[in-house]
N, C-alpha and C positions, 0 to 999 in steps of 0.2 A: 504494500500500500504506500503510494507516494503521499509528501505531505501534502499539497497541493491537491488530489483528489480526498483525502480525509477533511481537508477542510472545506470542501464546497460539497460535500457530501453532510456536515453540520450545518454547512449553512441550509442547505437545501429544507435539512430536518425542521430548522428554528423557523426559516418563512412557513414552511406546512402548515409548525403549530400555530404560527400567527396570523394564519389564513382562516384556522376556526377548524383542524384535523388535529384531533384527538390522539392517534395513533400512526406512527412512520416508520417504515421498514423500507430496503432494498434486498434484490435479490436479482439475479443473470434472467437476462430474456429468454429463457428453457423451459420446454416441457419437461415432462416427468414419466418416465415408461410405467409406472406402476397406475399413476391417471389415466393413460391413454387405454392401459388395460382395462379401470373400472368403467371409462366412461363405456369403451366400448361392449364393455357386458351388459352395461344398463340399457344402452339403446337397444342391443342385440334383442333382451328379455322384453323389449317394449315398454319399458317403466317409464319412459318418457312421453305417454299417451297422447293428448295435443298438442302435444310442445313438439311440432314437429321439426320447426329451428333448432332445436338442439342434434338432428340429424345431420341436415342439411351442413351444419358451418362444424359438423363432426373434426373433422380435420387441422381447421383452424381453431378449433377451442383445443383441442389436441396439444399441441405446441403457439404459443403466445408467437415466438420467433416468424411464424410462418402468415400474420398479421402486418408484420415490418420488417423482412431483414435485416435493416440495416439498426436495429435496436440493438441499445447493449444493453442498460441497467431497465431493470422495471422497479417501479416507485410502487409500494404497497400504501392506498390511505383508507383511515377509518376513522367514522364520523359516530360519536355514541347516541344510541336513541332511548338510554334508559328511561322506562318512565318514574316518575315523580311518586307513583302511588300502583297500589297493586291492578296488576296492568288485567288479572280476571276477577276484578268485584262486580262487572256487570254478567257475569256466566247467569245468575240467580235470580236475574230479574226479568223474568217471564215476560214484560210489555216491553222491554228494553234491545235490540239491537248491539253485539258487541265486534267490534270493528277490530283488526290488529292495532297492536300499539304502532309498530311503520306507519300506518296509512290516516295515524287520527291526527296529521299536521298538513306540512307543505308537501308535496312531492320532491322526495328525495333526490331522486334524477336533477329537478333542476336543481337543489341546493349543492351538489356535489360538484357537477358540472361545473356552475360559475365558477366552484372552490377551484378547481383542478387548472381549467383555463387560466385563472389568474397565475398559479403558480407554475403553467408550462411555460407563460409569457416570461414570469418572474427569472425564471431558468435560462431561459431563450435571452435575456436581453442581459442576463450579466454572466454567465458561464460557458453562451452559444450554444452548437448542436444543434439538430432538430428533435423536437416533442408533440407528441400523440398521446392525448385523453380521452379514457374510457371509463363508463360506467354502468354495470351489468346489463344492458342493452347489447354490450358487443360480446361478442365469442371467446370472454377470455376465461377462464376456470379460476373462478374468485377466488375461490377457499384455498384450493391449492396454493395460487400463488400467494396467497395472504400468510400463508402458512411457512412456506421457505423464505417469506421475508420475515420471518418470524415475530408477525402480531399477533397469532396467535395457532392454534391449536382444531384441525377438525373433531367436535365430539362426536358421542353416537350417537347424537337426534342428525346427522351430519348435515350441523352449522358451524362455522365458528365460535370459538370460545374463546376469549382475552382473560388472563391472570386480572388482569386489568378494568376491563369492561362486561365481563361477564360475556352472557349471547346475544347482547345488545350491541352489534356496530353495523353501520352501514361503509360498505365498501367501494373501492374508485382506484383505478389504475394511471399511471404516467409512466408511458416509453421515452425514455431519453437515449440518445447516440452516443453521451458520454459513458465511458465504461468507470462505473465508480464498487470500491469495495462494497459485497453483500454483507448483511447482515446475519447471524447465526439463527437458522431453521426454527420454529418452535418445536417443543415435543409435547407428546399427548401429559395429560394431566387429570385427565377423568379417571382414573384407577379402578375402583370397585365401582361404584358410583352408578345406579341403574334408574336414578329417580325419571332421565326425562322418556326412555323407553316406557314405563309406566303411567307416565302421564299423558301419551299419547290415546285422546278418545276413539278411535278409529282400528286400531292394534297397526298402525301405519310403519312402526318399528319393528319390525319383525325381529332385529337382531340388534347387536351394536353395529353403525359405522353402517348402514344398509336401511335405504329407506324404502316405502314402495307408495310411488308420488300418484297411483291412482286410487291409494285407498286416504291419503292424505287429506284433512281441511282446507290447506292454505289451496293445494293443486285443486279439487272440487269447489270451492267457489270464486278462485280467479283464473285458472287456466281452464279447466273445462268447460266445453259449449254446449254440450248436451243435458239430458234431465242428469239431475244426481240420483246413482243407482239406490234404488227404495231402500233396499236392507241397510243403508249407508245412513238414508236420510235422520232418523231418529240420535245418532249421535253427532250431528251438526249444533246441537241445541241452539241456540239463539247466536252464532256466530256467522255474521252474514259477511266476512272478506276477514278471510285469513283466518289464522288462529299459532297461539302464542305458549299453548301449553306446555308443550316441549324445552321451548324456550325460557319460562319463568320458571321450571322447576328444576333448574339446572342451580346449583347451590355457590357458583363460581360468581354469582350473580350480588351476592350480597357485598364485593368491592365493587362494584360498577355505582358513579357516582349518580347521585340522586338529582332525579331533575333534566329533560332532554336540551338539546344545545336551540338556543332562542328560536332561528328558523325554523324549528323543526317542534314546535311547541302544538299541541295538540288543540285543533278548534272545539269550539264548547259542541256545535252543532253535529260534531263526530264522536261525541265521548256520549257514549250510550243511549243513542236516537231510539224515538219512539215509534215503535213497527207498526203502530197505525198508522203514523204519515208517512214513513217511509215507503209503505206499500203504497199510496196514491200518488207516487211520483209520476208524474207524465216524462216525456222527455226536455224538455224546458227545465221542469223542478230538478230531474236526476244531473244536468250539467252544471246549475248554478248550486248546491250541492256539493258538486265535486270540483267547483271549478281549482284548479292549481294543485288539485288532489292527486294520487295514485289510480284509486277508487275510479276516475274515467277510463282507464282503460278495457276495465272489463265488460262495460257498457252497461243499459239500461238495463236490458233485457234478463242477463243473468244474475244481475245484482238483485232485481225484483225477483228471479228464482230462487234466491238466496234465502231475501226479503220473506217470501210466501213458507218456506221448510222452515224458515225460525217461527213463524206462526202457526205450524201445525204441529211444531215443538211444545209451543207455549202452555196447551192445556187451558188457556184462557178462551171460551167459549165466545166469549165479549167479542174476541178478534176476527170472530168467523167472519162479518159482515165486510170487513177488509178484505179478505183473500173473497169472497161473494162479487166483490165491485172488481177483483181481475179476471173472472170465467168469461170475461166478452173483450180482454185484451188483446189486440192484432196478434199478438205473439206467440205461437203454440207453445212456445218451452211455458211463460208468464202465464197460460189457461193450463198446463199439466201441473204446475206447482199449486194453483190455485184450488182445483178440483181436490189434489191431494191431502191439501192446506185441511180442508172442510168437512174431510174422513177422517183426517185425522182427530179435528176436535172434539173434545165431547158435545153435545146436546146442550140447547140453551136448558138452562130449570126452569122449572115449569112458573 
């Protein structure tokens, strides 16, 4: 290591944090044969059900390298989203809506993005090279590489784990052409430790370190398009985008500091919305809503299927009349939830 690269390799570190990232690693623009082995068995098994991007850009999430050539170092960054308060106290409230903690602020995408751009520029104008910024929109295999830049650790709900931040970070890469010293790997740190396989409502964990993303919450109600398989639905309970269980039962959790980073502050009208209005959302209501959300990208349509299966959850009879007013929604996914919604409930009392 020259001194010259060790110090703009600090430097780089200190703008990061002063850019509003929490966590900075480097690490060689490499894949990893042991990756390329699991990704490929997962796609192979089909575990990756509509995410059919993940097929398609197989190769290049494969090796980061084969995105840029001409990359040397890759920048590992992470943004904490801990919440402030227990992120499942809305699970138990039968008229209430429970949102992932990610999706109850800004949309991350942009917050990271601006972060990133500032400091490829920041890079760019006083160290040189050329820089490229990513953030999980592009083909790069996050965890991994977060992992050989050692921020942190894949667990067996397989997300990241920070000593630091717990399963709370949001991830972002920068390719730089300067080849600057890596950082020392993380190593696993979960030892005996089975809480978040158990905490999974779906048996989605089947093992450690092995997920199965079509039996998953977060994948059935933002990646998949179709109806949620019946036998599936009754353990959705009232999580209408995403779900966090896995994640808050992981005990690494308790050093992650209290309180999410300003941008990323969770709006009141996302912290445990009420599934009567939220089921008469037209399309107008569901964009102003999400606007600057995550939550937009799943669309109206599935969010209201979502919407309708926390209401057939609910056991509250009251709601039937809600999921009553979608049986004449343009949308057959939005009329199959609805019809389900209203078998499912009990009977008004008499």
């Amino acid at each position: 290591m020259t001194a010259n690269a060790a110090a703009i390799k600090a430097a780089i570190a200190d703008h990061a944090r002063a850019l509003g990232f929490d966590a900075v690693g480097f690490a060689p623009v490499r894949g990893d044969a042991v990756d390329r082995a699991n990704l490929a068995a997962f796609l192979a098994e089909g575990r990756h059900g509509d995410m059919a991007w993940m097929d398609t850009t197989a190769d290049r999430r494969g090796d980061p390298q084969m995105l840029w050539p001409e990359a040397q170092t890759l920048i590992a960054l992470g943004v904490s989203y801990a919440p402030g308060a227990d992120p499942l106290a809305s699970l138990g409230r039968r008229d209430c809506a429970t949102i992932s903690v990610y999706a109850r602020g800004r949309d991350y995408h942009r917050v990271l993005k601006a972060r990133l751009k500032a400091l490829g520029r920041w890079i760019a104008d006083r160290h040189g090279g050329a820089v490229k910024v990513f953030v999980d929109t592009a083909p790069i295999m996050e965890k991994p590489a977060a992992m050989r830049a050692g921020i942190g650790w894949i667990g067996k709900h397989t997300n990241l784990v920070s000593r630091r931040f717990g399963s709370w970070l949001f991830l972002g890469e920068v390719l730089i052409t300067l080849r600057l010293p890596p950082d020392p790997p993380e190593t696993d740190h979960c030892g005996s430790c089975d809480r978040c396989l158990k905490a999974c409502p779906t048996g989605a964990l089947p093992e450690p370190y092995r997920i199965e993303p079509r039996r998953c919450i977060s994948y059935l109600t933002i990646e998949h398009k179709g109806a949620v398989p019946e036998d599936l639905r009754p353990a959705l309970g009232n999580r209408v985008y995403g779900c966090d269980d896995c994640l808050a039962a992981c005990p690494w959790n308790r050093f992650a500091p209290a309180g999410p980073d300003p941008e990323l502050a969770p709006r009141d009208a996302l912290l445990a919305p009420s599934l009567a209005q939220l089921a008469g959302l037209d399309e107008a209501g569901f964009r102003e809503l999400t606007t600057a959300s995550a939550i937009r990208r799943t669309g109206r349509e599935r969010f209201l299927r979502n919407v309708l299966t926390a209401i057939g959850n609910s056991g509250d009879a009251g709601l039937g009349r809600h999921a009553a007013a979608c049986l004449d929604d343009p949308s057959p996914l939005v009329r199959d939830a609805a019809a389900w919604a209203i078998a499912a409930l009990p009977a008004d009392p008499p």
